[in-house]
N, C-alpha and C positions, 0 to 999 in steps of 0.2 A: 099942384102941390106948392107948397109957399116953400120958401128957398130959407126962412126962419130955424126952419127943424135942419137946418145944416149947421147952422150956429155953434153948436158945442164941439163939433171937428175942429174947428179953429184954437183950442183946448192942447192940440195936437203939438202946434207952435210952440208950447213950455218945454216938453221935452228936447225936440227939434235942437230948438237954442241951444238949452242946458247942456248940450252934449257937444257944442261948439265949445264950450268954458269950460269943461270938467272933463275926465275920467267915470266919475263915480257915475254917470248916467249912460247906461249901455246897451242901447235898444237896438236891434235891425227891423229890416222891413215888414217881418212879422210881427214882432211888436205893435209897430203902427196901426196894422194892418189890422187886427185882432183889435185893438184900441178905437178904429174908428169905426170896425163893425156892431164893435158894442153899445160907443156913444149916440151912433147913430138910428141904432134898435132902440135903445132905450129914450132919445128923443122923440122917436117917431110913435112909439107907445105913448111917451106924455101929452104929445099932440091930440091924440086920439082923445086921448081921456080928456083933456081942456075940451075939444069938441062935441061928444058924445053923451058927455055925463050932463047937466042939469042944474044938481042939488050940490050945492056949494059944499056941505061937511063931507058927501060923499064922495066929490072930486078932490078936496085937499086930503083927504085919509089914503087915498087912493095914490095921489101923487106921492107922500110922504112914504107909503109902502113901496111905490118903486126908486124913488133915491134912498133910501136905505138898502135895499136890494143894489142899488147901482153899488153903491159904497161897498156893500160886503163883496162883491163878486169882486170890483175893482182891488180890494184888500187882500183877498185872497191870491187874486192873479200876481200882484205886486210881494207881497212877502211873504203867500202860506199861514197866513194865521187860524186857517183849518187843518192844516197838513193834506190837502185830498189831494187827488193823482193831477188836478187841472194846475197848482201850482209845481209840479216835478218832485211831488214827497214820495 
């Protein structure tokens, strides 16, 4: 397994910092933790698909379908902008 698809955990490091410098950024270990599980599910799917897929329109729609997905899930997680029970509405 190439060590590439760990790349986005280092993503992790923004917060990390931010929370040296501020207040306003309040995460614990579960945060992280839930944070790097995701980015690293959803890298490991995009690996897949750069590998597997072939047809060029059908791997970029595909990839574009899960960072949009990344984004909404991450949105949600971060401020409820669904109200569902995964952000604590």
């Amino acid at each position: 397994m190439s060590r590439k698809i760990f790349y986005p955990l280092l993503l992790l490091i923004i917060p990390f910092i931010g929370m040296k410098f501020t207040d306003q950024i309040n995460w614990n270990l579960s945060d992280f933790f839930l944070s790097a599980i995701i980015l690293l599910s959803f890298s490991l799917l995009a690996n897949f698909i750069i590998k597997k897929i072939d047809n060029k329109n059908t791997r970029i729609f595909s990839l574009t379908i899960i960072i949009i997905f990344l984004i909404l899930v991450w949105a949600e997680l971060a401020v409820g902008i669904f109200g569902s029970v995964l952000a604590g509405s």
